[in-house]
C-alpha positions, 0 to 999 in steps of 0.5 A: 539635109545636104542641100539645107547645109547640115553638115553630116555627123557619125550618126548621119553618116552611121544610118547612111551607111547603114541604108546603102548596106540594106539596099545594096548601093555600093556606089552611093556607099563610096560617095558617103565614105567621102564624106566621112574623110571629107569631115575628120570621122574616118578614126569614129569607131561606130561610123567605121563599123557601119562603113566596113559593113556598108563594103562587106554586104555589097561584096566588097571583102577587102575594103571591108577589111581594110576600113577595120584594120585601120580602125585604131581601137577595134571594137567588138561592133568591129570584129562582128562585122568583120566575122560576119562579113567572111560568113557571108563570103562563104568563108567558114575557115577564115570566120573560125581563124578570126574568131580565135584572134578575137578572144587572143586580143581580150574581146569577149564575144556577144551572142551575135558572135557566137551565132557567127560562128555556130553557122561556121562550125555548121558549115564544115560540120566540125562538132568539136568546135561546135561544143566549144562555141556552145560551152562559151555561150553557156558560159555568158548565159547566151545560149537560150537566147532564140537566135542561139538556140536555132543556130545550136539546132542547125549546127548540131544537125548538120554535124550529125547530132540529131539528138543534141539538136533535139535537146537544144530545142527541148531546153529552148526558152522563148517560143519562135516559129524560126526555131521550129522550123529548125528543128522541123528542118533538122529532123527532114535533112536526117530522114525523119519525116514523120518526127518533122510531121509530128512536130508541126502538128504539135506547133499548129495544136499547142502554140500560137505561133504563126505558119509560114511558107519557110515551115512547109518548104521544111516539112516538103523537104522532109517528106521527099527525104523519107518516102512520104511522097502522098503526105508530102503532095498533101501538105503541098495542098494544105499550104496552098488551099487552108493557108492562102500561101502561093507557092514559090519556086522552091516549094514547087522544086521540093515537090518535084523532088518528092515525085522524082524520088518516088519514080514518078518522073512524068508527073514530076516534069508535067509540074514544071511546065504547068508552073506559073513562073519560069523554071531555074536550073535547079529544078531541072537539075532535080528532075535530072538527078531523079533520073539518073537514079531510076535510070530514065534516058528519054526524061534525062535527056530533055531535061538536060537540054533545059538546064542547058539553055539556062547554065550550059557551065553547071557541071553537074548536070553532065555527070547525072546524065552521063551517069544514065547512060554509063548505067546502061553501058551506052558508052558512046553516049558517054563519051558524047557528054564528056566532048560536049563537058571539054568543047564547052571548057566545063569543070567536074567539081571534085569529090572531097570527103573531110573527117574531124579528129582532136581538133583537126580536119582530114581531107580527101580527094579522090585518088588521094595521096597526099596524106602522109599515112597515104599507103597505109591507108591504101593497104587498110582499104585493100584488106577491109574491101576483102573483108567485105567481099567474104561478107557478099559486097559487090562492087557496084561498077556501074558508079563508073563512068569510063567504060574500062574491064571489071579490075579496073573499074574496082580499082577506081572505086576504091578510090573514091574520098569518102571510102579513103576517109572511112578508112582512115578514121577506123585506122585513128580512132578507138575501137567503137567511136562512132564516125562522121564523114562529111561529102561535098557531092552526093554519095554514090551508089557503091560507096554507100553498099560499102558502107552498110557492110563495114558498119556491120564487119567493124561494129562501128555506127558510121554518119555521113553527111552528102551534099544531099542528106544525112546518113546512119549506117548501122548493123548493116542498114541505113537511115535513107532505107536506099531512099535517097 
């Protein structure tokens, strides 16, 4: 068209951007944003959009943000690709703080807006401003549109509410296999694989929506989060051999899982090296953590090895084998880990454990002690961690991994996020609230048992979400069934 000498208008340039966005092409990208100068369309609003979106799916946050700034009308095209842009970069926070400026400056949010934010309030699992989101979209009449109603199922989920979840699905409007499998994914991130297996047995009988590979890899994922290892390996075959899909690396990874978690460790690293693509780290890393927990050192460490070959930064794999080996007090084996961790500058990502109250999100850290009511909790802890003791908890030492005496090993456990965030939430909120505590690592042993009984010695139903699943503790028993 350029050679043929048209000159390129917004809409030329409005789909030029739009298809570098698609494909990635930053470079070509710049060349249009030229262009665009060149030709006096930099102050069109829809060509500037398209431009900001153009830099923000290519990763360029700030030129992204720049382009809308001097915007001078800011349209709601703009602010969209401004909140989904900081979703995209992993920056809930900031979506959730744009988002409040938006409405301050009179902009009435659309549903893609509210889709925007919901996957925010998802992501820091913050359910207050969650149902404020949603009441907004009940509001305008948004919120039985399809993509609302799978975004009200995931933010519900992962904020603990499987109930809510399940209501937004049972008032769903239009029928979308992406909501179901939603909801078949909710119910497996909570435990509830046989809900997940109903359910698609009912999508599969009574509708005509089509099965695809994202609705087995959600029901393969609820079936190794609760036990279901035979009907897991079964679905597995179904997809395979009724359906016609080739499995992809993360269906194989969920079976791993599923095989790892049932102790079955052999079979689990047998399926990895007959699998007819390369494996990534994360499924060996799968493989790993399934060790630590039935404590396999000779499977553990091969498998370390091959993560080794493909991320030797990842440093989670140092901890899971350090923590098979702290299980079996080979401290030199330990420490051995800890100097491979320091000769290669490796990083432990830090624990943190965050609560929601009246607005407001408390974080901690282990060996937290910034929090201004920071003694008070260490004293409220001390009392609580009696209380249980008068109740048969014992601490599980083996969570750490410093080979130090019985005291001392106590006192660090004390200390972990989630167990200083448990404390801090029955010291703040009324007697019989249910609590929700959010964990970016996975929980450990110990933290869990201590959770169980203070479920129990304060009447209290207690959620916490790890980087892993869901779990409700109450009257002393978890939703996992110690199966995670």
């Amino acid at each position: 068209m350029h050679k043929l000498g048209f000159s390129p208008d917004e809409y030329t340039l409005g789909s030029v951007f739009s298809g570098c966005a698609g494909l990635r092409s930053v470079f070509i990208g710049q060349q249009a944003h030229g262009y665009m100068v060149k030709y006096g369309l930099e102050l069109d609003s829809v060509v500037s959009s398209s431009l900001a979106h153009m830099y923000m799916r290519n990763g360029k946050l700030r030129d992204g943000q720049s382009v809308i700034r001097s915007m001078p009308v800011r349209t709601l095209v703009a602010w969209n690709t401004l909140l989904s842009g900081y979703a995209q970069e992993g920056c809930p926070e900031t979506v959730l703080c744009e988002y409040k400026k938006m409405k301050i400056s009179g902009y009435r949010p659309d549903q893609i807006t509210f889709v925007t934010v919901l996957s925010s309030c998802s992501d820091l699992a913050i359910r207050g401003q969650g149902q404020q989101v949603h009441a907004e979209a009940v509001k305008i009449g948004a919120s039985s549109v399809v993509a609302m109603v799978s975004s009200l199922i995931s933010m519900y989920s992962k904020c603990g509410c499987l109930e809510d979840a399940a209501k937004a699905f049972s008032e769903r409007g239009d029928e979308d296999e992406v909501m179901w499998s939603s909801m078949i994914s909710a119910y497996g991130f909570h435990g509830r694989g046989e809900e997940a297996i109903k359910l698609f047995n009912t999508m599969v009988e009574e509708t005509e929506m089509e099965i695809n590979e994202v609705t087995f890899l959600n029901l393969l994922y609820a079936c190794s989060h609760s036990g279901l290892r035979d009907k897991g390996l079964e679905l597995f075959d179904t997809m395979v051999e009724k359906y016609g899909f080739r499995p992809s690396l993360r269906h194989y990874t969920c079976v791993v899982d599923l095989l790892g978690r049932a102790g079955d460790l052999d079979q689990a690293e047998a399926r990895i090296r007959s699998m007819p693509m390369k494996p990534d780290a994360v499924i060996w890393k799968t493989l790993l953590s399934a060790c630590s927990v039935h404590k396999n050192a000779e499977t553990a460490q091969r498998a370390f090895e091959e993560i080794l070959k493909i991320d030797p930064n990842d440093s989670s794999c140092y901890v899971l084998l350090a923590n098979v080996h702290a299980s079996a007090k080979r401290w030199r084996d330990v420490s051995e880990v800890r100097k491979s961790m320091r000769d290669r500058d490796v990083k432990k990502e830090p624990g943190v454990s965050w609560f929601e109250h009246k607005g407001e999100v408390y974080r901690f850290k282990m060996g937290d002690r910034s929090q201004s009511q920071s003694k008070e909790i260490y004293s409220y802890l001390k009392e609580l961690t009696l209380e249980m003791k008068v109740k048969g908890y014992k601490p599980d030492t083996a969570s750490v991994l410093h080979d130090m005496d019985d005291e001392e090993k106590e006192s660090d456990l004390v200390q972990h996020s989630e167990k200083l965030a448990v404390a801090y939430a029955l010291m703040v909120l009324p007697e019989g609230v249910p609590i929700r505590i959010i964990k970016n690592l996975r929980v450990c042993g110990d933290c869990h048992v201590a959770f169980k009984y203070i479920s129990v010695i304060k009447n209290r139903e207690i959620t916490l979400r790890d980087g892993s699943r869901f779990h409700h503790f109450v009257n002393g028993k978890c939703s996992c069934g110690d199966y995670w």
